[in-house]
DRENFIVEX-776372 format. One record per residue (C-alpha): residue number from 1; residue in three letters; z, y, x. Coordinates in Angstrom, 3 decimals. Example, Ala and Ser with C-alpha at 12.3 -4.5 7.8 and 13.67 -1.06 7.14 Angstrom:
# residues 2
   nr  rest        zz        yy        xx
    1   ALA     7.800    -4.500    12.300
    2   SER     7.140    -1.060    13.670
END
This chain:
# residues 513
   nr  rest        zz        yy        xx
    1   UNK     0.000     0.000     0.000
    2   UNK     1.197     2.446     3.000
    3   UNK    -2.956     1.937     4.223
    4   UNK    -4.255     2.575     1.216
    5   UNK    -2.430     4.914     0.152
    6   UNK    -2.501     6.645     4.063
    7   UNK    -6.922     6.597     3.538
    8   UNK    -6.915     7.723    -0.043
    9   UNK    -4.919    11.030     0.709
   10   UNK    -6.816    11.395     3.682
   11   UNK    -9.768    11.746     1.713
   12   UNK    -8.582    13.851    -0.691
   13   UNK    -6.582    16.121     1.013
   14   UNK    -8.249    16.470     3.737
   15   UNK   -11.897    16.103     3.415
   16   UNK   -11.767    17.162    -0.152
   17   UNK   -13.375    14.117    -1.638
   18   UNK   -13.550    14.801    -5.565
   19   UNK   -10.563    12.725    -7.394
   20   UNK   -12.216    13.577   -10.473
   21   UNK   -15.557    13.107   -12.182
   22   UNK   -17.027    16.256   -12.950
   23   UNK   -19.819    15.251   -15.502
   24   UNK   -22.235    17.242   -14.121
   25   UNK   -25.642    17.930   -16.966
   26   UNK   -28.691    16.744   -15.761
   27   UNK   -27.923    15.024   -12.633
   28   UNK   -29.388    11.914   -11.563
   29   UNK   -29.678     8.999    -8.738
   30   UNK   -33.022     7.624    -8.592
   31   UNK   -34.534     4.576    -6.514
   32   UNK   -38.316     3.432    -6.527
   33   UNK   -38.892    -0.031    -5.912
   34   UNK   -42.961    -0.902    -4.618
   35   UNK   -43.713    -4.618    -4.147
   36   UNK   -47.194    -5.190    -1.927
   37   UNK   -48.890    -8.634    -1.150
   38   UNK   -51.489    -8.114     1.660
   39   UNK   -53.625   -10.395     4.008
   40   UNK   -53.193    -8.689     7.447
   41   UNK   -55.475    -5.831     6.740
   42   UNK   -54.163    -2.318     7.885
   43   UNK   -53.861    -0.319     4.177
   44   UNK   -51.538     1.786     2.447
   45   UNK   -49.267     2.590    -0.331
   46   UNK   -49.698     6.188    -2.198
   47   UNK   -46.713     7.336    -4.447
   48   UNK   -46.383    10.569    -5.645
   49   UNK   -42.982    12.031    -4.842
   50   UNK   -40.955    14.751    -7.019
   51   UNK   -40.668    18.153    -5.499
   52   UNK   -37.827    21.143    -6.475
   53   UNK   -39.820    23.140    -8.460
   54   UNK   -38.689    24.979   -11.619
   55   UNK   -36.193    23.105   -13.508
   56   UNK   -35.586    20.779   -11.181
   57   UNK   -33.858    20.253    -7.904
   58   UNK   -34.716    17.352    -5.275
   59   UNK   -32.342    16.304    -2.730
   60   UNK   -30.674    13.548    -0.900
   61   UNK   -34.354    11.410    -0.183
   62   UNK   -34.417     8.133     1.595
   63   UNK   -37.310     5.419     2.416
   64   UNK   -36.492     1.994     3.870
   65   UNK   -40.365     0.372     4.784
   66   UNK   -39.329    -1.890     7.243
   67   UNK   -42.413    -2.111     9.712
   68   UNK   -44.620    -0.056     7.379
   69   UNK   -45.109     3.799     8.857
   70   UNK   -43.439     6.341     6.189
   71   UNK   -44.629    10.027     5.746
   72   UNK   -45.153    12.980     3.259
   73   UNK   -48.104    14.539     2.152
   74   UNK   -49.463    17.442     0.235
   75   UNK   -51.957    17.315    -1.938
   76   UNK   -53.437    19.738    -4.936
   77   UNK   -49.327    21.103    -5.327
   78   UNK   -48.310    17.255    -5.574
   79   UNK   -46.013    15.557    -2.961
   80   UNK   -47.277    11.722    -2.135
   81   UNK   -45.092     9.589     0.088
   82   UNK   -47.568     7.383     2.053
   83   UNK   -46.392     4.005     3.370
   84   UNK   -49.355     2.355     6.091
   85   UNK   -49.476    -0.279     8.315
   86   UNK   -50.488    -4.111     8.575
   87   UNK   -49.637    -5.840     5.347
   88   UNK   -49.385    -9.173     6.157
   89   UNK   -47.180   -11.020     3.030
   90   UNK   -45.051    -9.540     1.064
   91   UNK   -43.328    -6.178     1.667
   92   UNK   -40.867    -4.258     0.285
   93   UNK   -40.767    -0.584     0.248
   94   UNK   -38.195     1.502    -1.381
   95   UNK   -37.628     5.648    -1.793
   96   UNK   -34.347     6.981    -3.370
   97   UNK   -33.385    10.447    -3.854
   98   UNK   -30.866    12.508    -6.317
   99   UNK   -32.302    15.139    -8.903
  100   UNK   -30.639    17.648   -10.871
  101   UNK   -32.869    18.554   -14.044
  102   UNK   -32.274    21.609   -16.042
  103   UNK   -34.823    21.376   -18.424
  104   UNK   -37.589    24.326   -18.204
  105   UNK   -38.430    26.460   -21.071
  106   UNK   -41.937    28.719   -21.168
  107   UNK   -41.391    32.062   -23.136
  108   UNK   -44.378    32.448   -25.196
  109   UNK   -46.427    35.803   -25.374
  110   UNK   -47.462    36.780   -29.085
  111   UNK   -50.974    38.321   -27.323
  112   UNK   -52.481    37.205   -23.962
  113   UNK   -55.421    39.662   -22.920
  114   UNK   -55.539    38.956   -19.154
  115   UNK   -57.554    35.825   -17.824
  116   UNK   -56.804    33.003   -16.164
  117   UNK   -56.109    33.101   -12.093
  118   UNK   -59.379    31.802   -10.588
  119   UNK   -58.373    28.883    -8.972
  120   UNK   -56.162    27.852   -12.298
  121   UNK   -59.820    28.093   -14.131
  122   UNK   -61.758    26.510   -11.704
  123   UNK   -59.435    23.401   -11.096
  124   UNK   -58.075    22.701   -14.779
  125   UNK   -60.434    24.844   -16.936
  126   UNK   -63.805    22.491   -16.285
  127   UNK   -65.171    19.202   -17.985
  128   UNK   -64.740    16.098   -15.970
  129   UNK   -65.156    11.999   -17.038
  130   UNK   -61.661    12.048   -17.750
  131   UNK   -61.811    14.996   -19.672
  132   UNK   -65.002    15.476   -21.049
  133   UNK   -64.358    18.893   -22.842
  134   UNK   -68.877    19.428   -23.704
  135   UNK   -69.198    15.901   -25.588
  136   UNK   -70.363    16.802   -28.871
  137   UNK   -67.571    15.289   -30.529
  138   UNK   -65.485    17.867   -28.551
  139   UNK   -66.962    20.755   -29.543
  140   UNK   -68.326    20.220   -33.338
  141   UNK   -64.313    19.641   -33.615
  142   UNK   -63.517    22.809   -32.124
  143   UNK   -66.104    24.608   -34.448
  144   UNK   -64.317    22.198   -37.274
  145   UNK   -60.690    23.303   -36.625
  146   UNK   -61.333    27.346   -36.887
  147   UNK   -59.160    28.424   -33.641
  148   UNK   -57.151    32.104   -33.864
  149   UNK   -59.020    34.195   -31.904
  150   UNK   -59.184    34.357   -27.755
  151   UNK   -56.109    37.296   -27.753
  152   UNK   -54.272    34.860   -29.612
  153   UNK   -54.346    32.295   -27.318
  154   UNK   -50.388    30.674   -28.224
  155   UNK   -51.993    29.984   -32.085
  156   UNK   -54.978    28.279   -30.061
  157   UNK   -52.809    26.143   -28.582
  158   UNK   -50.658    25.606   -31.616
  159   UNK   -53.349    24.640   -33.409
  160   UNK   -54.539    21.798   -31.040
  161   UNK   -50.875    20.692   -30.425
  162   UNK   -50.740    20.004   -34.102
  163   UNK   -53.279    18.733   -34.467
  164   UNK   -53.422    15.818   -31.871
  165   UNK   -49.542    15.414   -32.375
  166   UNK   -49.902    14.412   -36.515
  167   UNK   -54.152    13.792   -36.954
  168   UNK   -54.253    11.381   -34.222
  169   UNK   -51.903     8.199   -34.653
  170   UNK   -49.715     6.644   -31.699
  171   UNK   -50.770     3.182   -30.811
  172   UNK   -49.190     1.703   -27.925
  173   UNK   -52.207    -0.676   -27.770
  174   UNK   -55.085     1.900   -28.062
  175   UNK   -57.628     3.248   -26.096
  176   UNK   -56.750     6.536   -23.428
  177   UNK   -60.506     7.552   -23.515
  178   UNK   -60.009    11.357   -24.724
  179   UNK   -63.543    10.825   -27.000
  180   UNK   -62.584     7.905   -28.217
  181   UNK   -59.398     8.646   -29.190
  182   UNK   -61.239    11.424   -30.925
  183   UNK   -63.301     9.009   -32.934
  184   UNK   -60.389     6.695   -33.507
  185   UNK   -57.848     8.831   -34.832
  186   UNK   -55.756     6.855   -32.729
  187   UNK   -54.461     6.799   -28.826
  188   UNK   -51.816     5.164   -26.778
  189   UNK   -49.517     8.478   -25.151
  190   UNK   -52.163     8.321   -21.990
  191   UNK   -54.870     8.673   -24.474
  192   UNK   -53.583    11.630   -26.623
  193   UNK   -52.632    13.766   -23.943
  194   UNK   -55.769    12.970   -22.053
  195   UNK   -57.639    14.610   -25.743
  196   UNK   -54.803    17.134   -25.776
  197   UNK   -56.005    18.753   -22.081
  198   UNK   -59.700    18.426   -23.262
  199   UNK   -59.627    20.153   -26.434
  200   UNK   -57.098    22.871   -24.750
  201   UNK   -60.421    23.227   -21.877
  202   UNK   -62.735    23.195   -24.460
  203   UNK   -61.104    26.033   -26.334
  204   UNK   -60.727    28.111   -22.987
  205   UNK   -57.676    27.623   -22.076
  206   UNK   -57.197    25.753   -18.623
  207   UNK   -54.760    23.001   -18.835
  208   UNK   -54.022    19.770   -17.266
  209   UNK   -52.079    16.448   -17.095
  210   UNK   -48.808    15.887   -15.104
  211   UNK   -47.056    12.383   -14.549
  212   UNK   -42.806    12.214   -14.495
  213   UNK   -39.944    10.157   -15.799
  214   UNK   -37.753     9.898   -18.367
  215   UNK   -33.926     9.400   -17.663
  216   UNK   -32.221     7.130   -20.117
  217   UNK   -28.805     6.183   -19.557
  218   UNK   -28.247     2.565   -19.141
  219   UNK   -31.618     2.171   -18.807
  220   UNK   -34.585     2.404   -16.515
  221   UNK   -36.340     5.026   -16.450
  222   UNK   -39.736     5.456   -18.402
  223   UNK   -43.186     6.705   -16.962
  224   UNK   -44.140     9.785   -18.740
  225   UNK   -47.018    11.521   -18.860
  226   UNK   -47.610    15.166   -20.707
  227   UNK   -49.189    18.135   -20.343
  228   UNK   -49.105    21.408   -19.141
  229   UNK   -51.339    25.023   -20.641
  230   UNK   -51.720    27.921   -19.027
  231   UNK   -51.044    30.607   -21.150
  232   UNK   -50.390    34.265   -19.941
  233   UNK   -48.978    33.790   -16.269
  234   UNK   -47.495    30.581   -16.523
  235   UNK   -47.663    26.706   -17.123
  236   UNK   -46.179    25.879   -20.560
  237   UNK   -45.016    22.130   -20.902
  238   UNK   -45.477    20.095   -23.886
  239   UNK   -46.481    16.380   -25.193
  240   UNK   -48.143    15.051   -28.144
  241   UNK   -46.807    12.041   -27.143
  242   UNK   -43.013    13.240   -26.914
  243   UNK   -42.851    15.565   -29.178
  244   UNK   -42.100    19.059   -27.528
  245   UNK   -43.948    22.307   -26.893
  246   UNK   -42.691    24.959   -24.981
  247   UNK   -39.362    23.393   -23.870
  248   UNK   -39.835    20.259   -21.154
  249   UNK   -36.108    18.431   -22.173
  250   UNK   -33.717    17.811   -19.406
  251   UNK   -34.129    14.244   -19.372
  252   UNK   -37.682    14.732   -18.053
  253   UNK   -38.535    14.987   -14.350
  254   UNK   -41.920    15.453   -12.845
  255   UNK   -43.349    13.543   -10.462
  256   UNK   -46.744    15.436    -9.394
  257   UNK   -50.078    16.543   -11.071
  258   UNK   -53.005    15.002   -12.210
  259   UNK   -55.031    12.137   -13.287
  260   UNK   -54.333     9.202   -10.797
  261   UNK   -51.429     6.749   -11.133
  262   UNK   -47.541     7.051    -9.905
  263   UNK   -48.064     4.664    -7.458
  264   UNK   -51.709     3.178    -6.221
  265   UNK   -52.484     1.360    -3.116
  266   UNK   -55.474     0.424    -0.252
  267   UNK   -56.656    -3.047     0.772
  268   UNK   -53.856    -4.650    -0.080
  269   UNK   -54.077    -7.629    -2.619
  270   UNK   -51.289    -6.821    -5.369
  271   UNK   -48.946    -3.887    -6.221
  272   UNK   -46.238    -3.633    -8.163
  273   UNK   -43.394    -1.163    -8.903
  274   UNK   -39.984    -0.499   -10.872
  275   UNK   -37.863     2.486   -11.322
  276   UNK   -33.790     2.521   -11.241
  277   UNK   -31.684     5.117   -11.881
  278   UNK   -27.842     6.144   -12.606
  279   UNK   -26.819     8.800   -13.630
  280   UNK   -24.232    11.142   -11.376
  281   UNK   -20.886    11.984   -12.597
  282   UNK   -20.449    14.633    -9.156
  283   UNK   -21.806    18.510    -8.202
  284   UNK   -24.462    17.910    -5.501
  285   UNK   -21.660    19.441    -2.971
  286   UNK   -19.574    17.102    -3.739
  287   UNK   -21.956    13.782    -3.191
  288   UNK   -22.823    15.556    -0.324
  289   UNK   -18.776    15.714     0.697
  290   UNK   -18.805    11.620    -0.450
  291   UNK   -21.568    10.587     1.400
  292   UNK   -20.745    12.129     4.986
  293   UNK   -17.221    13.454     5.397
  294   UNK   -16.403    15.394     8.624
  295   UNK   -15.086    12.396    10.021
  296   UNK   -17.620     9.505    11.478
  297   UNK   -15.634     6.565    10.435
  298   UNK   -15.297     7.682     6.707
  299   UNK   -19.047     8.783     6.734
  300   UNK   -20.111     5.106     7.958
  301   UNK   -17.808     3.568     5.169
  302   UNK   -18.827     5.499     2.048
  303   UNK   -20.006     3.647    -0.630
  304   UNK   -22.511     6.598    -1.784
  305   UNK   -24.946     6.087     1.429
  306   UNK   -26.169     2.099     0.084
  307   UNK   -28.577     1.474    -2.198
  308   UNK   -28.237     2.130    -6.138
  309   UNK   -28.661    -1.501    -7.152
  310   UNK   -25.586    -1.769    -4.892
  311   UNK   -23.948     0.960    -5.957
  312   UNK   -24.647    -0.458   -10.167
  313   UNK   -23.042    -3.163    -8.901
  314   UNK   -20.389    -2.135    -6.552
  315   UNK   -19.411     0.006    -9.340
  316   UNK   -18.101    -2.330   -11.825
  317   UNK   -17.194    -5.178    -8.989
  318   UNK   -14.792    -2.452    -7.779
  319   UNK   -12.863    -2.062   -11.211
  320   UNK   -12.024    -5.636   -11.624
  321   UNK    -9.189    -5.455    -9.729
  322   UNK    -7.561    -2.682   -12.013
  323   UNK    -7.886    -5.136   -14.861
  324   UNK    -6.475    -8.235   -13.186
  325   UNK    -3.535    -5.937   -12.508
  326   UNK    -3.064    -5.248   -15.885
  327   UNK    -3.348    -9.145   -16.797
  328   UNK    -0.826    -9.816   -13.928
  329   UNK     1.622    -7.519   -15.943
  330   UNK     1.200    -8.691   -19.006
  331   UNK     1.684   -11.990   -17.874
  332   UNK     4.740   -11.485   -15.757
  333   UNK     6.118    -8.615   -16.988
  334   UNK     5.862    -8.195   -20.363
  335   UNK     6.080   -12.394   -20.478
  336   UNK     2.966   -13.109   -22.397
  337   UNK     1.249   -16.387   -22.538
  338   UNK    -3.094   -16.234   -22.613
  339   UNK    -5.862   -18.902   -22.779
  340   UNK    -6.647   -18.901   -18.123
  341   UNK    -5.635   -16.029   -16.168
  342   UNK    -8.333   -14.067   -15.967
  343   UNK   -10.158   -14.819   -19.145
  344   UNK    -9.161   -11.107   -20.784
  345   UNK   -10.716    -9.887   -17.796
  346   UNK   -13.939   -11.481   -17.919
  347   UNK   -14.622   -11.579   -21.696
  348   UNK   -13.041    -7.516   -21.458
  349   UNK   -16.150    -7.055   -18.918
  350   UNK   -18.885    -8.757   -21.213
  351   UNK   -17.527    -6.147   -24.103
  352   UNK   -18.279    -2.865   -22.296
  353   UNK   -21.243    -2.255   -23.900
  354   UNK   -20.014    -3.103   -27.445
  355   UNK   -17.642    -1.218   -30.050
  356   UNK   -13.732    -2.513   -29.735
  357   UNK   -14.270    -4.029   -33.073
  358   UNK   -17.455    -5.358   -32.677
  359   UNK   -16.784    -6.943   -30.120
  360   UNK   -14.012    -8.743   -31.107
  361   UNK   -15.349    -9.918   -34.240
  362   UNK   -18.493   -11.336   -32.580
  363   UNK   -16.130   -13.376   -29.828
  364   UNK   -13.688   -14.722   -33.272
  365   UNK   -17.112   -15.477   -34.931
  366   UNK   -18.123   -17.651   -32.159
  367   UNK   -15.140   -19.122   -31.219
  368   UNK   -14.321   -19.808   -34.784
  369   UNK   -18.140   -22.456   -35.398
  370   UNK   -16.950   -23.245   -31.415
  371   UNK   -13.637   -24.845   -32.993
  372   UNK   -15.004   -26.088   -36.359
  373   UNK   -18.185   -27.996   -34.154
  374   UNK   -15.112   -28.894   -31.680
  375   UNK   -12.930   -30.848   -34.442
  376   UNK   -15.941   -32.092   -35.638
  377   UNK   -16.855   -34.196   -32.780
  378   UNK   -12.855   -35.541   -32.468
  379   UNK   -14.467   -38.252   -34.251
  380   UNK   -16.664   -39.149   -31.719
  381   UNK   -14.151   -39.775   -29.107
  382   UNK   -17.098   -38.130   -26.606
  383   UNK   -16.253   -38.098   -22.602
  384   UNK   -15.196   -34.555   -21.598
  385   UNK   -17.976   -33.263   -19.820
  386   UNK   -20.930   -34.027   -22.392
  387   UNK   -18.458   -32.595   -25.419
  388   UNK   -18.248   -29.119   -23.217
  389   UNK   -21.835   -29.293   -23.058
  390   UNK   -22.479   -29.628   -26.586
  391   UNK   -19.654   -26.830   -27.126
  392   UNK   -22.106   -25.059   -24.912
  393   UNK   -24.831   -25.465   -26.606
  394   UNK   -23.366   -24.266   -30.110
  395   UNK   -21.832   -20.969   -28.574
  396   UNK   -25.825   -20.339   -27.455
  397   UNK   -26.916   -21.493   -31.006
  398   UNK   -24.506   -19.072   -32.346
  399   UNK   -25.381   -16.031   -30.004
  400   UNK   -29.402   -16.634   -30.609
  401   UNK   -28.019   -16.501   -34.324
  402   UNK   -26.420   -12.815   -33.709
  403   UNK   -29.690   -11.845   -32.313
  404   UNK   -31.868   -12.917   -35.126
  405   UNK   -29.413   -11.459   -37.396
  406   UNK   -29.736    -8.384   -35.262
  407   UNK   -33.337    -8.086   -35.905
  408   UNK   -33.297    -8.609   -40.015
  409   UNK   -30.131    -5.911   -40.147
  410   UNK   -31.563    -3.572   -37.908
  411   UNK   -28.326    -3.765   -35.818
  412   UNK   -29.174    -3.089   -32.863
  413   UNK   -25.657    -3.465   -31.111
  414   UNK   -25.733    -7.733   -32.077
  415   UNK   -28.364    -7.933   -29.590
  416   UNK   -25.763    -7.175   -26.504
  417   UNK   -24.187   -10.063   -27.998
  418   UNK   -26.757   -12.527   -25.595
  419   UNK   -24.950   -11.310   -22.670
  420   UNK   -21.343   -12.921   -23.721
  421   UNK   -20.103   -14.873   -21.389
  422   UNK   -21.290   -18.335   -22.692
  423   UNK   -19.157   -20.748   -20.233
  424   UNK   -15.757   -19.063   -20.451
  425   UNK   -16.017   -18.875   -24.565
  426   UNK   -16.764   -22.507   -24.397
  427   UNK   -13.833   -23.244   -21.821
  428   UNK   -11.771   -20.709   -24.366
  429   UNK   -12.694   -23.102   -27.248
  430   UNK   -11.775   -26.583   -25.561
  431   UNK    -8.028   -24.973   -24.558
  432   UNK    -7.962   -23.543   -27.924
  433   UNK    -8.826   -27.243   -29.542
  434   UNK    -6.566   -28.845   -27.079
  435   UNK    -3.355   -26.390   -27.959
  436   UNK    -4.280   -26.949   -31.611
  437   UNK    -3.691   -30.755   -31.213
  438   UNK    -0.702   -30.864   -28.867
  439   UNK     1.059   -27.874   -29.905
  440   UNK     0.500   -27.101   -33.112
  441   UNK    -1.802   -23.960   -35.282
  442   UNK     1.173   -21.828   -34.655
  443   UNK     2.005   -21.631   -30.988
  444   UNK    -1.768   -21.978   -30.645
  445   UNK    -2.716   -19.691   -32.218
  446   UNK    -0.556   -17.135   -31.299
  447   UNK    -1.546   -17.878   -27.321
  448   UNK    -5.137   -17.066   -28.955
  449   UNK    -3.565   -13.197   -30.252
  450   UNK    -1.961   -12.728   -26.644
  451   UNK    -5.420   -13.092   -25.078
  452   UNK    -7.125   -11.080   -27.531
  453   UNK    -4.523    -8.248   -26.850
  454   UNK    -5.101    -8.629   -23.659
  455   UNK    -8.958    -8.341   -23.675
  456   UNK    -7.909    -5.074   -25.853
  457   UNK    -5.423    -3.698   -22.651
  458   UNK    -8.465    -4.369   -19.908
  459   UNK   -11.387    -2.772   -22.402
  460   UNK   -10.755     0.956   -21.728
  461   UNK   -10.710     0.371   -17.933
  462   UNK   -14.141    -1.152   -17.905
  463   UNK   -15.507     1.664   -20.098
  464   UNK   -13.443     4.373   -18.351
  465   UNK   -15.972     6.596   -16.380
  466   UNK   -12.813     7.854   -14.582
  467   UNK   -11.577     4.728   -13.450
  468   UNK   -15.118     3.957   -12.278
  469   UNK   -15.235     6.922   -10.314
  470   UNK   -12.019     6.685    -8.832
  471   UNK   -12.216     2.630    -7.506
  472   UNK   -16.059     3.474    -6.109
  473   UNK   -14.965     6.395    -4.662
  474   UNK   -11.516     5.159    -3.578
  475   UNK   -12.414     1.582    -2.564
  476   UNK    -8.851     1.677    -0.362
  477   UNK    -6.793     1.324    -4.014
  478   UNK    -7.671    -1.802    -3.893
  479   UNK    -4.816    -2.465    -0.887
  480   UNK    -2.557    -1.060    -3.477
  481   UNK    -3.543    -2.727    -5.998
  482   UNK    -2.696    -5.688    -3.890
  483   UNK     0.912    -4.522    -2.745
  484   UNK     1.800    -4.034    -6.600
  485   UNK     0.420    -7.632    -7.180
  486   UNK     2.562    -8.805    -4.176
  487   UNK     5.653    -7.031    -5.883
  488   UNK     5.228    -8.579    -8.861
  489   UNK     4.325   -11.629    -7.867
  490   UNK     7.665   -11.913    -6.175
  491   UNK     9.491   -10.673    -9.257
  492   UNK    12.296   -13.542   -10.348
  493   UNK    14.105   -11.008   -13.538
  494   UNK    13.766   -11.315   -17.067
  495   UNK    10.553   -10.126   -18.810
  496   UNK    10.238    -7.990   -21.492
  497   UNK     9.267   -10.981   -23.842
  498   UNK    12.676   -12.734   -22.782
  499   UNK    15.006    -9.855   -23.726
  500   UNK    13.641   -10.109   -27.111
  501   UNK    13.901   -14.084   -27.429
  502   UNK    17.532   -13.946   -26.447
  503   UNK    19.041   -11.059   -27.778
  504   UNK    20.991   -12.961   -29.938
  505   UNK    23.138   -14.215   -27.293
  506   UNK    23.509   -10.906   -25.797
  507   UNK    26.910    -9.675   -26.407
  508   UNK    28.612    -6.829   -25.743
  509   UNK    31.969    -6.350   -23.814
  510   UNK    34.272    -5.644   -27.251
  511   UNK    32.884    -8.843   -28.554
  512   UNK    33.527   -10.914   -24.529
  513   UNK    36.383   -13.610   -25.211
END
């Protein structure tokens, strides 16, 4: 405890690492994953990169390429990391960085008499095959549609918006040709803004296509793509797709400009990629404080420098111990008796994502069939390893049943319910058979409430973005932790559960023969 406890002030006191989550809006942790198969040939891996532009702030980047060469290019305004070298097999190339997105929001004139910058006209204001703004389809709808006139050029764009946003449908299947979208009524996201940016060039005003994310929390991130109009002296963001104009949301980051994929790649044979992200519960000083304190030793052992799969991970290995501490009190403190040590823990752990009550009810649900299937195969006098695996079997018929019952309810939350933990609900329901026979419904059963109070103790800490914080950043509690489980491991005194059993022999000194 004295080490722990000696590192942890350290930290805080002296190189001011945070104690707290802050909570900070719009700040992010973001990793790309690229997967390449090549054949020896020299190639290369093109990814465009996000830059700090208006609302949005880039910082903190990293690339691990192993043998592959790593550098930065600018191209057209966009950022492209390039990876090159022999590709021989498969490599592995990752980029992380940390973003802070404030959302960006284009004041609108009412009248717009000056025109366009020249090189905004020449590169987004002509046709191209990707935006073929003089097919005839193009232009007998612009005659069709009766724009405002040129001073007017925010009703223009209104118009268009409004348009493509409710005349064309959303089909996640459909074409991303802009003219045949146009014919179709119909587009995938790709496809609509593609016809958004052509009818906006057709009708004079230069505009163009720009590739991003969007930031979901507990989720990976989604490939975006919307578009961008300039109108009066500025780009003004907005998506058919998405559903804004004039206000890009904070969960949006862009990536770069343009036409061509995220991520795209030369003689090599296959290319794949992924996006992870998490979001950041510090200011960007204070990551920066986390990641390399003043002194070298605590720099080399901070948590915040390794990967963010590691760090998902890290983060909810780290708070485990917290809840077997609490399990270790209940249990020899307050003198409670639960179905295996640590099952609270574990089954606390698989509820995180759930609602309390949901959660509970789903884990009675299945350990009630669990125990009516369990007294139903008494009769078969079975050997014990095939009856668990039947019991095994039923909890996963019953958890593929909460999912289809998910999907006819519309309840959306049942479908967590395929990441219980299947082995330690079936272990839960032999014990629970097993007390029921030897013991008796009562004691049983009661055993059964202990453990379900205790899953209810451990729940908060699990879904505690404090407690998170604090173990991830703090990974030296852990040594204290482990001094308060040596101290009450050696604890010989009555528990709270044993002053209440006998406190009808307790007596006191008038009553003493």
């Amino acid at each position: 405890m004295a080490a722990g406890l000696a590192v942890f002030g350290l930290k805080v006191f002296a190189y001011r690492v945070p104690l707290s989550p802050t909570d900070v809006r719009g700040l992010w942790q973001v990793a790309l994953h690229i997967t390449a198969r090549g054949e020896g040939r020299r190639g290369s891996i093109n990814a465009m990169l996000p830059s700090s532009i208006e609302g949005q702030t880039i910082f903190d980047e990293r690339s691990t390429s192993g043998p592959l060469q790593f550098s930065i290019r600018v191209r057209d305004g966009s950022r492209f990391g390039v990876w090159s070298g022999r590709f021989e097999g498969v490599h592995e190339v990752v980029y992380e960085f940390r973003v802070q997105s404030f959302g960006r929001r284009a004041p609108l004139p009412e009248r717009v008499t000056e025109k366009p910058p020249d090189d905004v006209q020449r590169a987004y204001g002509r046709s191209s095959p990707v935006y073929p703004m003089s097919a005839p389809q193009v232009e007998a709808l612009i005659e069709e549609l009766r724009l405002p006139k040129p001073p007017d050029v925010v009703g223009r764009v209104r118009t268009l918006y409004a348009f493509v946003t409710h005349e064309v449908a959303s089909a996640r299947s459909a074409g991303a040709d802009a003219v045949l979208v146009l014919e179709q009524r119909e587009g995938s996201r790709e496809g609509k803004e593609r016809l958004l940016v052509t009818l906006l060039r057709a009708a004079g005003v230069p505009a163009r296509n720009v590739r991003g994310l969007e930031l979901v929390e507990d989720a990976q991130p989604i490939e975006r793509i919307w578009t961008e109009a300039w109108i009066g002296d500025r780009w003004v963001p907005m998506s058919a797709g998405s559903g804004f104009f004039g206000e890009q949301p904070v969960s949006f980051i862009m990536a770069g400009v343009g036409d061509r994929p995220v991520v795209e790649g030369t003689q090599v044979k296959a290319l794949a990629h992924r996006y992870h992200s998490a979001r950041e519960h510090l200011r960007p000083e204070e990551i920066a404080t986390a990641m390399a304190p003043d002194n070298p030793a605590l720099a080399t052992l901070s948590l915040y420098t390794l990967p963010l799969a590691t760090q998902t991970s890290l983060r909810l290995l780290l708070v485990f111990p917290v809840g077997a501490f609490l399990v270790a009190i209940l249990r020899n403190v307050v003198g409670v008796e639960t179905f295996g040590t640590f099952l609270p823990v574990l089954i606390a752990f698989a509820l995180r994502n759930f609602d309390i009550l949901t959660g509970i009810g789903l884990v009675v649900t299945v350990l009630g069939v669990g125990v009516v299937g369990r007294l139903a195969l008494e009769r078969l006098r079975l050997l014990l390893v095939p009856r668990l695996a039947i019991l095994l079997c039923l909890v996963i018929l019953t958890v593929t049943g909460f999912a289809l019952v998910a999907r006819s309810t519309e309840m959306s939350e049942l479908l967590a319910g395929v990441l219980f933990p299947i082995v330690i609900l079936t272990m839960l329901i032999e014990r629970y058979s097993i007390a029921l026979a030897e013991e008796g419904w009562r004691p049983a059963t009661g055993r059964l409430a202990w453990s379900i109070v205790g899953i209810v103790v451990v729940y908060p800490v699990f879904r505690s973005v404090a407690v998170g914080h604090l173990m991830f950043s703090f990974p030296e509690l852990v040594l204290c932790i482990m001094g308060l489980l040596v101290w009450i491991g050696g604890y010989t005194g009555y528990r709270l559960s044993d002053l209440l059993r006998f406190r009808l022999l307790a007596r006191s000194e008038d009553d003493a023969p």
